[in-house]
C-alpha positions in Angstrom: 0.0 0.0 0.0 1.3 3.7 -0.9 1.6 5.9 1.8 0.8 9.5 2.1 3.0 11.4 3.9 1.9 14.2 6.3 3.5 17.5 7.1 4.5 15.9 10.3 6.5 13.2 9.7 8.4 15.6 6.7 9.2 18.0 9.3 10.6 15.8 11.5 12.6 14.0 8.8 14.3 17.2 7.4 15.2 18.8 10.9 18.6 18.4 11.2 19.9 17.3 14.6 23.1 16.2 16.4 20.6 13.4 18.4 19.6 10.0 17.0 17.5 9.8 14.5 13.8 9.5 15.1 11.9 6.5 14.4 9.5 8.4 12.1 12.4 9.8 10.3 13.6 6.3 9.4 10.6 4.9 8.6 10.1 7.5 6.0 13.8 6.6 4.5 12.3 3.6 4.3 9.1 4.5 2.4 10.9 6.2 0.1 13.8 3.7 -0.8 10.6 1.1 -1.5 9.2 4.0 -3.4 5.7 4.0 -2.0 5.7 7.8 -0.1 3.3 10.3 -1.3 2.3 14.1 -1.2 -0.2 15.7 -1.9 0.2 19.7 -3.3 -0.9 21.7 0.1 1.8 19.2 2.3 4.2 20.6 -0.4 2.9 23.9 1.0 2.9 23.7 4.6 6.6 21.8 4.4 7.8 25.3 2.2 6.2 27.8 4.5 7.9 29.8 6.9 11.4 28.7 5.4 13.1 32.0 6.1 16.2 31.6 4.5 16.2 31.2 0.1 18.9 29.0 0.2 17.5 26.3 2.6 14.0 26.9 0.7 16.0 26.2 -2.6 17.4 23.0 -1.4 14.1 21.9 0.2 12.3 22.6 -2.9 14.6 20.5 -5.0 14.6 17.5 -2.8 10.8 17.5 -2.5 10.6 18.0 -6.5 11.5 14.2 -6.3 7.6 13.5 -5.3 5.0 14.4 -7.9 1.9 15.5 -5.9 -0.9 12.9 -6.2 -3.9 14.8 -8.0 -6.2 16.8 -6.3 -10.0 16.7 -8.0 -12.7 18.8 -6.5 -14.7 15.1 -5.4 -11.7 15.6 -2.7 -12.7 19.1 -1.4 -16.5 17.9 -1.3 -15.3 14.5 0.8 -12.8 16.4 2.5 -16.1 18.7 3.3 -18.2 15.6 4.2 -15.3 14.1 6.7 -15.2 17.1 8.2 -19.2 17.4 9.0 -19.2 13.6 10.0 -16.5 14.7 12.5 -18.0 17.4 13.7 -21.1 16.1 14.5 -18.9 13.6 16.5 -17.3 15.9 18.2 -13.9 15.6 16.7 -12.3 18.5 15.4 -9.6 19.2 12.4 -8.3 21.6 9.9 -9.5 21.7 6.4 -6.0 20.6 5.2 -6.4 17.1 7.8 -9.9 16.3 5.9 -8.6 16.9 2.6 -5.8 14.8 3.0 -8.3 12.4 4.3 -10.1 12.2 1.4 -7.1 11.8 -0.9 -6.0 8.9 0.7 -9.5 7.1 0.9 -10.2 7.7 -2.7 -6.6 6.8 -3.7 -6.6 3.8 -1.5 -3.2 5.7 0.8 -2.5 4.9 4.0 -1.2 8.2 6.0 1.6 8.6 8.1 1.9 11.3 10.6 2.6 11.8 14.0 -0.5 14.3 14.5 -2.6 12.6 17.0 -6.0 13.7 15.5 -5.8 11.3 12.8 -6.3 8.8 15.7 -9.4 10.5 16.3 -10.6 10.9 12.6 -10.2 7.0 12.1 -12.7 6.6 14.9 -15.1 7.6 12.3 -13.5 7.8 8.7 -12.3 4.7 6.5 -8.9 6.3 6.7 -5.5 3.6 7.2 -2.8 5.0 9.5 0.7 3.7 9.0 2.9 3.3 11.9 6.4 2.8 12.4 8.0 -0.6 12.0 9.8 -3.0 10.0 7.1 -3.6 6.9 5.2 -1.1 5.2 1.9 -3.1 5.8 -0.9 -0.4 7.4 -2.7 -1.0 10.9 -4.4 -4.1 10.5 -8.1 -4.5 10.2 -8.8 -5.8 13.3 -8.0 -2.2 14.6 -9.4 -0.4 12.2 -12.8 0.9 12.2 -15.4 0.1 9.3 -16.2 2.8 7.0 -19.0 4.7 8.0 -22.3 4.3 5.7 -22.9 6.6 2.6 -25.8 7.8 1.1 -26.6 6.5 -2.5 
């Protein structure tokens, strides 16, 4: 299964650091070496923004040119809409950026990988896949997962 790859886990992969590396960071080596990591167009965007310095923006735009963004159709900004009602009226809350990359994934058949904790909450009630860290890119397994929540014909 492809994975798409949030803001999240990017971030904490292109930090650079004098500690170990994170988990998170090496599980995305990983997902890119087997070529299955994804992005998506506005996690291009959020990565890019608030890069103060036009060198390091240079270089970060080059390496991420290495990832075509997976299309964006407006079907995802009406699900993306949709999963964030459904959420809503459960409660859970999230940016218009978290549904739409939501919606990419479900109709692209993507698991995600972030380290945002309200993804947690959105598979309570969306048919979303999370992909966690460890030694095979296979997602969470459906005995943990949730079933997709009914649609109206």
């Amino acid at each position: 299964m492809r994975v798409l790859i949030d803001t999240s886990v990017w971030s904490l992969a292109l930090r650079r650091g004098d500690g170990p590396s994170k988990p998170e960071a090496e599980e995305l080596r990983r997902l890119i070496a087997a070529h299955i990591a994804e992005i998506i167009g506005p996690i291009r965007q959020e990565i890019l923004s608030g890069v103060r310095d036009q060198a390091q923006f240079a270089r970060l735009e080059a390496h991420l040119a290495a990832f075509p963004d997976v299309p964006l159709l407006t079907e995802d900004y009406v699900t993306g809409a949709k999963f964030f009602n459904l959420c809503r009226s459960k409660g859970i809350q999230g940016s218009n950026t978290d549904f739409l990359i939501c919606a990419v994934a479900v109709r692209h058949d993507l698991a995600i990988f972030t380290t945002d904790g309200d993804f947690a909450q959105f598979a309570r009630c969306l048919p979303i896949v999370l992909h966690n860290v460890r030694g095979s890119a296979e997602p969470t397994p459906a005995r943990y997962r949730r079933s997709a929540p009914k649609r109206e014909a």
